[in-house]
CHARMM internal coordinates of N, CA and C (Angstrom, degrees):
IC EDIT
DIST 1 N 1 CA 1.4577
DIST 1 CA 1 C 1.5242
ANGL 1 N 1 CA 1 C 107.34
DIST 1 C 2 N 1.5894
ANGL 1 CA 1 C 2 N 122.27
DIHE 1 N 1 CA 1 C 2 N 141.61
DIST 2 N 2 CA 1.2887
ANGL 1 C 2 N 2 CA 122.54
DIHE 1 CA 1 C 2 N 2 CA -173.23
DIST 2 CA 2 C 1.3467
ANGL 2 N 2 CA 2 C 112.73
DIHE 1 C 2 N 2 CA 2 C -85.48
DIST 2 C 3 N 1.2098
ANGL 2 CA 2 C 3 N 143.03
DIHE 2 N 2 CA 2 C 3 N 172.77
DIST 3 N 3 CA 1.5249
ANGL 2 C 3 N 3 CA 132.30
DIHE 2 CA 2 C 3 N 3 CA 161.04
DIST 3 CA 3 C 1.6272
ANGL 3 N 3 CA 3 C 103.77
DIHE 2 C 3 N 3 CA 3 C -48.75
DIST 3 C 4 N 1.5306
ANGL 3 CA 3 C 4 N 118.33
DIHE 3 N 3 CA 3 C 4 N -62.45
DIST 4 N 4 CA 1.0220
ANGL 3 C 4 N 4 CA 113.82
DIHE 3 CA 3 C 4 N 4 CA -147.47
DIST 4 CA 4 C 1.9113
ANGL 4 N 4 CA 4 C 106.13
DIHE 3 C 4 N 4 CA 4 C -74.41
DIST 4 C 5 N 1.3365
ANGL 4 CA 4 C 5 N 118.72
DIHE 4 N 4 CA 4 C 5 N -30.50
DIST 5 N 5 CA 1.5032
ANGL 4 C 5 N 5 CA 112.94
DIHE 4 CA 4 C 5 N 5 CA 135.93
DIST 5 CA 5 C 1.3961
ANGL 5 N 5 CA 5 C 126.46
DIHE 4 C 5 N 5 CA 5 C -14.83
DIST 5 C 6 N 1.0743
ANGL 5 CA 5 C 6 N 100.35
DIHE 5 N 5 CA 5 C 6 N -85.96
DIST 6 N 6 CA 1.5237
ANGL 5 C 6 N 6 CA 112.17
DIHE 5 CA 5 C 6 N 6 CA 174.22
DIST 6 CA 6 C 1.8803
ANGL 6 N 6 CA 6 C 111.90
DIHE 5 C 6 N 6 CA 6 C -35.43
DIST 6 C 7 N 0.9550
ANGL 6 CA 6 C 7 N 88.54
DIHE 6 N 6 CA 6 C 7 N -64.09
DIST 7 N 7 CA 1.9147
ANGL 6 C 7 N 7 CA 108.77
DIHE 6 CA 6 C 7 N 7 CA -173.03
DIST 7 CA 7 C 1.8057
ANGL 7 N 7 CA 7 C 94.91
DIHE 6 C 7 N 7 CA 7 C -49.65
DIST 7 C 8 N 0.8363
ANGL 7 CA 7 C 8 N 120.06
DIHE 7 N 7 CA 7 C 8 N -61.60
DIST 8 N 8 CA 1.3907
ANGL 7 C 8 N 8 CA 122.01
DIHE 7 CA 7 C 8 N 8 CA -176.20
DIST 8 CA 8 C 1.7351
ANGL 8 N 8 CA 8 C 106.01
DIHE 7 C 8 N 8 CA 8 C -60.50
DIST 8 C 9 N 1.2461
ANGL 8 CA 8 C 9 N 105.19
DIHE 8 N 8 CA 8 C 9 N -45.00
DIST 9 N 9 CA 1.8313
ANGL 8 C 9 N 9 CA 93.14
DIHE 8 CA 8 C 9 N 9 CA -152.64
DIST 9 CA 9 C 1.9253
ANGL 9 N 9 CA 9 C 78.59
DIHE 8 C 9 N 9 CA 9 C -75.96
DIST 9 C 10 N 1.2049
ANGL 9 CA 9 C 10 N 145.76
DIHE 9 N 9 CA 9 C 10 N -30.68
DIST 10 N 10 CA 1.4362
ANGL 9 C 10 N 10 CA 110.18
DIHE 9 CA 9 C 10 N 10 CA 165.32
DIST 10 CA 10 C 1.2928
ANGL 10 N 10 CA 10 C 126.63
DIHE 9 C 10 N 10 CA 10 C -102.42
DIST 10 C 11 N 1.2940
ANGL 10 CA 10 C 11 N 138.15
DIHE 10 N 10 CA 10 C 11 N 26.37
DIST 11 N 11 CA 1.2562
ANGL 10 C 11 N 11 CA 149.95
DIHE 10 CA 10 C 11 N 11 CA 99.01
DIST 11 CA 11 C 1.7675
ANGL 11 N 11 CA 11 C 119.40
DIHE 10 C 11 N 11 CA 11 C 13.12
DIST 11 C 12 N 2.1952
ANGL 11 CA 11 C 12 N 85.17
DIHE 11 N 11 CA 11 C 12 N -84.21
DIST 12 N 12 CA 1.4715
ANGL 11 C 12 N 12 CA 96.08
DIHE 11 CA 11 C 12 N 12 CA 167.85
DIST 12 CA 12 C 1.5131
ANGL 12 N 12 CA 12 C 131.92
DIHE 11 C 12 N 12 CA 12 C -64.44
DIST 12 C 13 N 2.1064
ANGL 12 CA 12 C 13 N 98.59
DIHE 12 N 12 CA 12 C 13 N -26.70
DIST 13 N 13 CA 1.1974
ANGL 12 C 13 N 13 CA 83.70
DIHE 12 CA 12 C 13 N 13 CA 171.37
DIST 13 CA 13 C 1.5568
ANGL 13 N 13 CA 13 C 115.02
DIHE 12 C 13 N 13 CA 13 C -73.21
DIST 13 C 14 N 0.7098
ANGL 13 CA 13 C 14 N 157.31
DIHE 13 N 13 CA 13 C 14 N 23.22
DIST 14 N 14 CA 1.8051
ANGL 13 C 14 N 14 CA 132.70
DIHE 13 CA 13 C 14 N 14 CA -151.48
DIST 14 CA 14 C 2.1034
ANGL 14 N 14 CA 14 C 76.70
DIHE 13 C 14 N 14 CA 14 C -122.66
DIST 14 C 15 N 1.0669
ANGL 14 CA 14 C 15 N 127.22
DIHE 14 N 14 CA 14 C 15 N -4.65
DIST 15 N 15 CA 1.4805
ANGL 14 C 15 N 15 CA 114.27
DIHE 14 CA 14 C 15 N 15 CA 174.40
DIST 15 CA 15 C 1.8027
ANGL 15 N 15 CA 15 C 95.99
DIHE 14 C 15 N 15 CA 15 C -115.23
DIST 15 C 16 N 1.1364
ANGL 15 CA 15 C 16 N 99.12
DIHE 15 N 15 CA 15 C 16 N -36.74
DIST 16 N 16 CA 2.0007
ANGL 15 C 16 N 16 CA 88.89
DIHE 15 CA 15 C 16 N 16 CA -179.23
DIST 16 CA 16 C 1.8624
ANGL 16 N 16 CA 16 C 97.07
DIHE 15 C 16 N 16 CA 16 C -122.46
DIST 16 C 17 N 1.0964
ANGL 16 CA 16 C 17 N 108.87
DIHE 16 N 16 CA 16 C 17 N 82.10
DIST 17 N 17 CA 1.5565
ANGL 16 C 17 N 17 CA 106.61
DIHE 16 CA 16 C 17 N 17 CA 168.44
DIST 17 CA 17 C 1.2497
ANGL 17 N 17 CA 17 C 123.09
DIHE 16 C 17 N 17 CA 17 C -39.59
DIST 17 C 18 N 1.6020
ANGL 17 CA 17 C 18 N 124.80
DIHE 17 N 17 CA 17 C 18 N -22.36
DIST 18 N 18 CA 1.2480
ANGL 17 C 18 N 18 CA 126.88
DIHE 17 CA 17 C 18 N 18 CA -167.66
DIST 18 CA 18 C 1.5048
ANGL 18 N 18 CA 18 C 114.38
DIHE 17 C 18 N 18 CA 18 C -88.81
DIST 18 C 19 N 1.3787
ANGL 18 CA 18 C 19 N 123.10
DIHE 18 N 18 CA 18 C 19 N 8.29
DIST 19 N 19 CA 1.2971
ANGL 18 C 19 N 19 CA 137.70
DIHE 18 CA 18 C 19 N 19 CA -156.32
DIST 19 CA 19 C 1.7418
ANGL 19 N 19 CA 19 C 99.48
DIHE 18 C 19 N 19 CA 19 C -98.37
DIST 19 C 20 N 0.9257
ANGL 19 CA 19 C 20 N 129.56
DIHE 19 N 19 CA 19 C 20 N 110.58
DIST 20 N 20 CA 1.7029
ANGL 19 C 20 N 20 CA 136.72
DIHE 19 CA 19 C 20 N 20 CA -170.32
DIST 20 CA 20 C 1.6276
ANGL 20 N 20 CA 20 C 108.62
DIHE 19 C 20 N 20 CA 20 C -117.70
DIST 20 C 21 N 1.4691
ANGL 20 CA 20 C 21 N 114.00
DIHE 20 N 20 CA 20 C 21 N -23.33
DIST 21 N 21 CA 1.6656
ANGL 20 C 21 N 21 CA 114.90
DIHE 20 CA 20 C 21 N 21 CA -173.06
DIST 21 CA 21 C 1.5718
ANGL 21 N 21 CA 21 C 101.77
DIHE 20 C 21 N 21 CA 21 C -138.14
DIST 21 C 22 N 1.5829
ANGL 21 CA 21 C 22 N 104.49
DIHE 21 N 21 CA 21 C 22 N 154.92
DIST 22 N 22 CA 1.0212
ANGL 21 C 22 N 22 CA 121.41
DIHE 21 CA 21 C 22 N 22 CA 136.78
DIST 22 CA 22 C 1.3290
ANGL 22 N 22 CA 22 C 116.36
DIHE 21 C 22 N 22 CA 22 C -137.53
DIST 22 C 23 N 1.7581
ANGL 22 CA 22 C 23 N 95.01
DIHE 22 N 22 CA 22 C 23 N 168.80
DIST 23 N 23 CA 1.3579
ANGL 22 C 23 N 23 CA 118.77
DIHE 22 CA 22 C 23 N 23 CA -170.28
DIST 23 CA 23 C 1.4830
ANGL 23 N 23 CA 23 C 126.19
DIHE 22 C 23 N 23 CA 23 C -135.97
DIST 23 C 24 N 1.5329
ANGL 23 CA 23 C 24 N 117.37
DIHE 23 N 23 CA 23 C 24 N 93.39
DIST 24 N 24 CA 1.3259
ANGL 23 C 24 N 24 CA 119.41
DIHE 23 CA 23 C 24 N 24 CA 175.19
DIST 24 CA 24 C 1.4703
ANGL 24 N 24 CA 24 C 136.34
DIHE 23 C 24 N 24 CA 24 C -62.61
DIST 24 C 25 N 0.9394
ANGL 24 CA 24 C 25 N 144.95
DIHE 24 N 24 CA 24 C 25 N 120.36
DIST 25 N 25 CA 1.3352
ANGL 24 C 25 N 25 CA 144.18
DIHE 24 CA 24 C 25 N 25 CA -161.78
DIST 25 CA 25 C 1.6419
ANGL 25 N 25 CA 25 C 120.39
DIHE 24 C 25 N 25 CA 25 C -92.61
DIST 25 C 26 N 1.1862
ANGL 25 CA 25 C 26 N 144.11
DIHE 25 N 25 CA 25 C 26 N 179.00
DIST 26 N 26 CA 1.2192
ANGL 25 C 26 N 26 CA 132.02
DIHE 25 CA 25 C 26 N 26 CA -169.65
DIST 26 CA 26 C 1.5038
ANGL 26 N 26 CA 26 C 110.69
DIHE 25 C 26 N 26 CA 26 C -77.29
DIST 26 C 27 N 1.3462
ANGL 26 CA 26 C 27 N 134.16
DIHE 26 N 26 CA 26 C 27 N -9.13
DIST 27 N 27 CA 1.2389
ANGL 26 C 27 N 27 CA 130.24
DIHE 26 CA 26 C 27 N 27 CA 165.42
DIST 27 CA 27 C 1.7223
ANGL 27 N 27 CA 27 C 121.34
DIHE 26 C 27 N 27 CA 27 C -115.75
DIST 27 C 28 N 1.3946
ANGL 27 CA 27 C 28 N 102.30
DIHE 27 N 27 CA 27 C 28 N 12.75
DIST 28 N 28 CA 1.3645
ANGL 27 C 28 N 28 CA 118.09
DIHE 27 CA 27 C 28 N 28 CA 148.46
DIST 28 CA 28 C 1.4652
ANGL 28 N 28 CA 28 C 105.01
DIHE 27 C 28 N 28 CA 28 C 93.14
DIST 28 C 29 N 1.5805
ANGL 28 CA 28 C 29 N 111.87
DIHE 28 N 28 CA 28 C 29 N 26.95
DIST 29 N 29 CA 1.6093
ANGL 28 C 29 N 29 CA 136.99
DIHE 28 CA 28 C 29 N 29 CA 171.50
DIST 29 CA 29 C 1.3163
ANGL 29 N 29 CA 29 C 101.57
DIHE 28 C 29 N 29 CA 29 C -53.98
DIST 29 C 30 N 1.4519
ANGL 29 CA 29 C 30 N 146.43
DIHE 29 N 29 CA 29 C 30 N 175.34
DIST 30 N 30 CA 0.8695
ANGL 29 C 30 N 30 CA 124.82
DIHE 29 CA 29 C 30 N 30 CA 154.75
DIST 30 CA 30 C 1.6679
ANGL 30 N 30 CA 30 C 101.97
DIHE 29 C 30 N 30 CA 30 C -161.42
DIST 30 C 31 N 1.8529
ANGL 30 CA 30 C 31 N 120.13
DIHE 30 N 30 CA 30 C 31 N 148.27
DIST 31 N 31 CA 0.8758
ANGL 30 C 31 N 31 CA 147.48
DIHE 30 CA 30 C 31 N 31 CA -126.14
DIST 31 CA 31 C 1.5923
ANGL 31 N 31 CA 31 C 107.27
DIHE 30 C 31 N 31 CA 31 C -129.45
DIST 31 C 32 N 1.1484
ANGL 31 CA 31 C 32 N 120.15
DIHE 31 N 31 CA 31 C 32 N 62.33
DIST 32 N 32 CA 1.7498
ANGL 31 C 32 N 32 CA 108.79
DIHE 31 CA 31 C 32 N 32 CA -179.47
DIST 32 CA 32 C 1.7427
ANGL 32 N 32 CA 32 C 120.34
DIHE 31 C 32 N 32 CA 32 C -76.74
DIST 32 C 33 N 1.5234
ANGL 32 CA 32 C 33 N 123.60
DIHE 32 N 32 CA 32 C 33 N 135.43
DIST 33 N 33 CA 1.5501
ANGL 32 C 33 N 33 CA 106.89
DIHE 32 CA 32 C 33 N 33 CA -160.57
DIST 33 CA 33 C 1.7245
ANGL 33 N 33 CA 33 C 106.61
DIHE 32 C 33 N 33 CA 33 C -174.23
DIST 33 C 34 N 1.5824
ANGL 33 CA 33 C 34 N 112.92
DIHE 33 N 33 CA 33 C 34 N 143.73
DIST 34 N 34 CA 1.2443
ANGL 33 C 34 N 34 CA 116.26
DIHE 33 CA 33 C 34 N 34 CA -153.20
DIST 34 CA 34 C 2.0852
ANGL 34 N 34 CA 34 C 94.26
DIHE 33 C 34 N 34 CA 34 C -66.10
DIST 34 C 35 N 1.4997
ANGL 34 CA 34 C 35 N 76.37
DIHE 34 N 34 CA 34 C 35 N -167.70
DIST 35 N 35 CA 1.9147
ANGL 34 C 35 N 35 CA 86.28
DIHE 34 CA 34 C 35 N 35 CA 169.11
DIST 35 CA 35 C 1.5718
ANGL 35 N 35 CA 35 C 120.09
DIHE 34 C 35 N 35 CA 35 C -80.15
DIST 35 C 36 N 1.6153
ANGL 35 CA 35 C 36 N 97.38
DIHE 35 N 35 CA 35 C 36 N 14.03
DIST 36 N 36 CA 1.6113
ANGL 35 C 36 N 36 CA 110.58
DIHE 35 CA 35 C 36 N 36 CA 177.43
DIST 36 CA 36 C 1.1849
ANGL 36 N 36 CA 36 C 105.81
DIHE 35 C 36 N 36 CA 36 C -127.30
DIST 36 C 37 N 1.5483
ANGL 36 CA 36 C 37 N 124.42
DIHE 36 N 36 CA 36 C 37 N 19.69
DIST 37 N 37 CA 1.5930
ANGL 36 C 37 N 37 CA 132.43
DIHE 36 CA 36 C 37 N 37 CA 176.16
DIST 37 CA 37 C 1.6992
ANGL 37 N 37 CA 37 C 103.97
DIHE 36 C 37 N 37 CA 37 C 56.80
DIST 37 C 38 N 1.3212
ANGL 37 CA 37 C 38 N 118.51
DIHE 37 N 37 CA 37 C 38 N 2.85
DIST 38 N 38 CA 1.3541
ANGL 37 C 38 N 38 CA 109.59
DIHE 37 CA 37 C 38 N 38 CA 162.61
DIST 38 CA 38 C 1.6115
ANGL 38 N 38 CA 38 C 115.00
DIHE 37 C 38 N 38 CA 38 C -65.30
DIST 38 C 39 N 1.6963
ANGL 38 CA 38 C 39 N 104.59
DIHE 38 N 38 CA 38 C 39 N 130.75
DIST 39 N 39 CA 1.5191
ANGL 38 C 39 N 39 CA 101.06
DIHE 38 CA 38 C 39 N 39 CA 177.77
DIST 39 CA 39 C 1.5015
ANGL 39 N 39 CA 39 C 110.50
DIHE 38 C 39 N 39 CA 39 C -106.22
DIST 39 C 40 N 1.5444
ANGL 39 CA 39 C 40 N 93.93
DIHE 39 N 39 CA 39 C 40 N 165.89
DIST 40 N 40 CA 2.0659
ANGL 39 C 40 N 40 CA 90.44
DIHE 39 CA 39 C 40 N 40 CA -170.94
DIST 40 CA 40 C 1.3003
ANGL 40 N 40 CA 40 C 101.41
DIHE 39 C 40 N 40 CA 40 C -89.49
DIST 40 C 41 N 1.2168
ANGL 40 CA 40 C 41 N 132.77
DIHE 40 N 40 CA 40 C 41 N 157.25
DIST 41 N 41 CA 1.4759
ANGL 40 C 41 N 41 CA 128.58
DIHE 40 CA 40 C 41 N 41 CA 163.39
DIST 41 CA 41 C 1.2531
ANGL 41 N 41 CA 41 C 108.14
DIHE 40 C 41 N 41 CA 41 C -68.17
DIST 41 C 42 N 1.6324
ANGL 41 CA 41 C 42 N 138.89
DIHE 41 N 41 CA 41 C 42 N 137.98
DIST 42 N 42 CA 1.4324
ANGL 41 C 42 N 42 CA 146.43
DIHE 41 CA 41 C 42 N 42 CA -154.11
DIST 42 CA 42 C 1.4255
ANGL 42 N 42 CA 42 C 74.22
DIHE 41 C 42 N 42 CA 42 C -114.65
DIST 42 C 43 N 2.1918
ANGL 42 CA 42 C 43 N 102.78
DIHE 42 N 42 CA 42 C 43 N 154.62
DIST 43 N 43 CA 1.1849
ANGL 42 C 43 N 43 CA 115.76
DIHE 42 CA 42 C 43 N 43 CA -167.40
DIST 43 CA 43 C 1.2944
ANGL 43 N 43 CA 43 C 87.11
DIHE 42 C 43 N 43 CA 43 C -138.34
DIST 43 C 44 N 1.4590
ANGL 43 CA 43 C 44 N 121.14
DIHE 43 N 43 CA 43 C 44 N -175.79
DIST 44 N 44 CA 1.4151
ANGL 43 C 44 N 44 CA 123.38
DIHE 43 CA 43 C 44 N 44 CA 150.41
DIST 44 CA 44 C 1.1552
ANGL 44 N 44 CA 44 C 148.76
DIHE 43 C 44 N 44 CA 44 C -53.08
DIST 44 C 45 N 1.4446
ANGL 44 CA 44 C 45 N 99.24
DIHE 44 N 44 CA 44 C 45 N -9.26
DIST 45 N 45 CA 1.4565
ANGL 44 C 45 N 45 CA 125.19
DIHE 44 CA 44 C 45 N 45 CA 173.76
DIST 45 CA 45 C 1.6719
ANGL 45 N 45 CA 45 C 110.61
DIHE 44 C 45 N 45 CA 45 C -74.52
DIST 45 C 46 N 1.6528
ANGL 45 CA 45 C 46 N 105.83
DIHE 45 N 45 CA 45 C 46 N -29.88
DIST 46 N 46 CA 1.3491
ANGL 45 C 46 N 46 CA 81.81
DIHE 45 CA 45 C 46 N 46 CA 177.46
DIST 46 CA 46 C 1.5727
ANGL 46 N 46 CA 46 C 109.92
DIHE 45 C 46 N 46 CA 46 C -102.91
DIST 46 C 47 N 1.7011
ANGL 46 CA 46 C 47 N 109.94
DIHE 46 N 46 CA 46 C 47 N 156.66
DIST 47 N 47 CA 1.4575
ANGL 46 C 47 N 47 CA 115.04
DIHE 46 CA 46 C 47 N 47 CA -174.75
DIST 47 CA 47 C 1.6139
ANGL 47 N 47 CA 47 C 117.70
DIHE 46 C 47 N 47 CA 47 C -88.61
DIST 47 C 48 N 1.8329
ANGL 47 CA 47 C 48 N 108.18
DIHE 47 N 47 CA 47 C 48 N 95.66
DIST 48 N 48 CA 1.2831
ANGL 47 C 48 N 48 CA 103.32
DIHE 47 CA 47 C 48 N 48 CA -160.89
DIST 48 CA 48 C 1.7499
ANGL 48 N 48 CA 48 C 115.34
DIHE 47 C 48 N 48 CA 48 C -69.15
DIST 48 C 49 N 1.7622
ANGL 48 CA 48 C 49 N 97.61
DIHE 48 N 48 CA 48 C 49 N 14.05
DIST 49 N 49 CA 1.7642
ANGL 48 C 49 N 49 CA 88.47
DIHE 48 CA 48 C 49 N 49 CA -166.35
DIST 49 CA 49 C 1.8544
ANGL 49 N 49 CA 49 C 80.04
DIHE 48 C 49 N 49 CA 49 C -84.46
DIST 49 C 50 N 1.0449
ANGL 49 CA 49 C 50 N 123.20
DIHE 49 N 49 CA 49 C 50 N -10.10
DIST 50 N 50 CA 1.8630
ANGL 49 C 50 N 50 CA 121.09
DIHE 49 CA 49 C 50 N 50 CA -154.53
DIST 50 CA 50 C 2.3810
ANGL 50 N 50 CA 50 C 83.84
DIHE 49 C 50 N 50 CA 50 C -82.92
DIST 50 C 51 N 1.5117
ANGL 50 CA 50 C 51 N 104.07
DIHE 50 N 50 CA 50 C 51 N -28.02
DIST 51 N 51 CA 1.0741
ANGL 50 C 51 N 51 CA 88.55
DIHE 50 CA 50 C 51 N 51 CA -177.05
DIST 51 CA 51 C 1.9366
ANGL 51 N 51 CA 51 C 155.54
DIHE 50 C 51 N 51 CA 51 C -106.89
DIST 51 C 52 N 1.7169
ANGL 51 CA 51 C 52 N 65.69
DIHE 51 N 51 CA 51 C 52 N 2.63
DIST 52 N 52 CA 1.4295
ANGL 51 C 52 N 52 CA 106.79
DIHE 51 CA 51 C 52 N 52 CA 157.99
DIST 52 CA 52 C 1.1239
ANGL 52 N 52 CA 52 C 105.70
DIHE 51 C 52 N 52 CA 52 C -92.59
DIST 52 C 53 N 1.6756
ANGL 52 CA 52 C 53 N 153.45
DIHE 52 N 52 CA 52 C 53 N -36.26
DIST 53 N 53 CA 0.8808
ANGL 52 C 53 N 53 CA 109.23
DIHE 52 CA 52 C 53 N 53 CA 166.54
DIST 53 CA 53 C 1.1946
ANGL 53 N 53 CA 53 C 140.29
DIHE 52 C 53 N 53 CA 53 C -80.40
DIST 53 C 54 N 1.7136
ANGL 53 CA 53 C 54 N 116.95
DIHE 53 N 53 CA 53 C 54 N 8.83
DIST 54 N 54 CA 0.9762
ANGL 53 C 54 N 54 CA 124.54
DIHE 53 CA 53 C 54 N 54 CA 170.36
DIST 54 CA 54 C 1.6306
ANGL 54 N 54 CA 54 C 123.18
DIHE 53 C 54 N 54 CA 54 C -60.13
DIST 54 C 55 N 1.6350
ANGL 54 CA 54 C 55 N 90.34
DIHE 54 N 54 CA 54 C 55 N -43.64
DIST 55 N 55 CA 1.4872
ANGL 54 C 55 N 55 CA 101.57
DIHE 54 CA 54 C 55 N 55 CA 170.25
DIST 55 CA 55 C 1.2931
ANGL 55 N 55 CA 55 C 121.76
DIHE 54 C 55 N 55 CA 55 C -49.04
DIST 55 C 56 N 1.2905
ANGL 55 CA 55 C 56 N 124.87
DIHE 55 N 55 CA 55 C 56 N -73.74
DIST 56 N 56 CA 1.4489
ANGL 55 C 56 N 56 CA 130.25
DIHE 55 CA 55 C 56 N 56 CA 166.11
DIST 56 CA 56 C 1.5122
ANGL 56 N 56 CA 56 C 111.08
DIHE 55 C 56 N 56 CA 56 C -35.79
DIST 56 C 57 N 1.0432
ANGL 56 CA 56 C 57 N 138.62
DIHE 56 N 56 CA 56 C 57 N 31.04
DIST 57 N 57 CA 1.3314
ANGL 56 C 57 N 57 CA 130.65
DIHE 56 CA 56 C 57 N 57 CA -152.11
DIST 57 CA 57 C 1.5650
ANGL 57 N 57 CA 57 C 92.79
DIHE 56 C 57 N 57 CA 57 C -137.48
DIST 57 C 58 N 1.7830
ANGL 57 CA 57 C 58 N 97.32
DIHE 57 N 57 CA 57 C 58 N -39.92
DIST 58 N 58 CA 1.5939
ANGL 57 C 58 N 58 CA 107.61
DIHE 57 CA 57 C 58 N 58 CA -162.19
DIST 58 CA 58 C 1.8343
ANGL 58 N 58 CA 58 C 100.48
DIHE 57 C 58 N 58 CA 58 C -87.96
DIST 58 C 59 N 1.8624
ANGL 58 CA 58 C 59 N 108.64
DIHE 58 N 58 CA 58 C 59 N 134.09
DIST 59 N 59 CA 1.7144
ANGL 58 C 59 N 59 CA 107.78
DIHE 58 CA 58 C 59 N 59 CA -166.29
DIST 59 CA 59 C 1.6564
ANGL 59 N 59 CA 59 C 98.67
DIHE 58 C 59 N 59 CA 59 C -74.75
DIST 59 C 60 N 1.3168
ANGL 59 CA 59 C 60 N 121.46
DIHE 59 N 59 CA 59 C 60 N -18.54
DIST 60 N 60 CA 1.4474
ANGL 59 C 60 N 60 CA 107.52
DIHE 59 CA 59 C 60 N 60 CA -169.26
DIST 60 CA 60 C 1.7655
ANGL 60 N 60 CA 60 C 103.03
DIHE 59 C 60 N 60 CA 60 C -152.84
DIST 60 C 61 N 1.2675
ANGL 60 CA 60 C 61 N 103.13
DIHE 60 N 60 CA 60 C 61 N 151.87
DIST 61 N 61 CA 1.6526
ANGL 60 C 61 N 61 CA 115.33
DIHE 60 CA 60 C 61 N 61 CA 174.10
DIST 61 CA 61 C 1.2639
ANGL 61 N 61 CA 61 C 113.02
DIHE 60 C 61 N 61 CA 61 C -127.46
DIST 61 C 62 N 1.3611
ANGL 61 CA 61 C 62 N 124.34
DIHE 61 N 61 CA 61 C 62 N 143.30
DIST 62 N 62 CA 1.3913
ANGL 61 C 62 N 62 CA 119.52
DIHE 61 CA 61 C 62 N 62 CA 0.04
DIST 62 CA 62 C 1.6039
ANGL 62 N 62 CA 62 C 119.29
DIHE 61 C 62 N 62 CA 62 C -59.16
DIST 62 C 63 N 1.5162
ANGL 62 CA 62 C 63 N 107.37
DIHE 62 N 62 CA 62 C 63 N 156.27
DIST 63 N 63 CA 1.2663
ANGL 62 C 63 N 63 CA 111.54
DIHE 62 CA 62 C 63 N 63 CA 161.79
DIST 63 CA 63 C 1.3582
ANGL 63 N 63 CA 63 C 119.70
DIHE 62 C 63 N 63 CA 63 C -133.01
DIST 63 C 64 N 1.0498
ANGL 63 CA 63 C 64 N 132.94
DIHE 63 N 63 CA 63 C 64 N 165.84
DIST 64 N 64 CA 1.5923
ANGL 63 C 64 N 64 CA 150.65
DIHE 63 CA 63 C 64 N 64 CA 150.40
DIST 64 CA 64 C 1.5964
ANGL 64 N 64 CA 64 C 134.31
DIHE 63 C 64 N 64 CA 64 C -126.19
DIST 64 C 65 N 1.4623
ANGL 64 CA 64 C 65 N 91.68
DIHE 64 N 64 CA 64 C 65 N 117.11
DIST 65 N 65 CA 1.8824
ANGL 64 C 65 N 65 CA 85.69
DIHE 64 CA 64 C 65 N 65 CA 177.47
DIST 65 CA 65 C 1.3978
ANGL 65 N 65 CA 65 C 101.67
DIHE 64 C 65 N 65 CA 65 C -126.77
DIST 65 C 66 N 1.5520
ANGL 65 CA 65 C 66 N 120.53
DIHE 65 N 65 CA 65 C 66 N 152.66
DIST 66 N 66 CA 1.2473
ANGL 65 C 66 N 66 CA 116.52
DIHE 65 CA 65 C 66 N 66 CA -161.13
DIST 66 CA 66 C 2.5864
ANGL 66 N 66 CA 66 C 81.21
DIHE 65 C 66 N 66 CA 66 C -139.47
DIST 66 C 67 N 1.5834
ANGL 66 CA 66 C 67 N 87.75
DIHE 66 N 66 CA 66 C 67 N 144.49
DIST 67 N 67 CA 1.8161
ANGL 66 C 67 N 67 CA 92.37
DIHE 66 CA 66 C 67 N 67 CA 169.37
DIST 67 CA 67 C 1.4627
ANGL 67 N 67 CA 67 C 109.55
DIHE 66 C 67 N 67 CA 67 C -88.37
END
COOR INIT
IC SEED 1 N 1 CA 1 C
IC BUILD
C-alpha cells in the first residue's frame, strides 16, 4: 500500500468509518467499501483530488488494499 493509499482510504474513512477496502480497477477506477463490499455514497466532503492521487500512486491494476 502507498502512503498516498493509505492517506486517502482514511481520509474517506473519517466521513464513512465503516470503509476498510479499496478497490482499483483496470483503468484505475476506484472502489471504497465495508467488510460487506457495501460502498458509501462519496459527498463533497471527500477530496477526490486526495483520491486520484491515490490511484496514480498504485504501479499496477487490478489492485486491492484492505485496513
Amino acid at each position: 500500500m502507498t502512503t498516498l493509499v493509505y492517506e486517502a482510504l482514511y481520509h474517506v474513512r473519517t466521513f464513512h468509518p465503516q470503509v476498510t477496502h479499496v478497490f482499483y480497477n483496470s483503468r484505475a477506477d476506484w472502489y471504497y467499501c465495508d467488510d460487506n463490499f457495501n460502498g458509501p455514497v462519496l459527498d463533497d466532503r471527500v477530496d477526490v483530488g486526495l483520491l486520484e492521487d491515490a490511484a496514480d500512486s498504485v504501479a499496477g491494476f487490478p489492485a486491492a488494499f484492505a485496513i
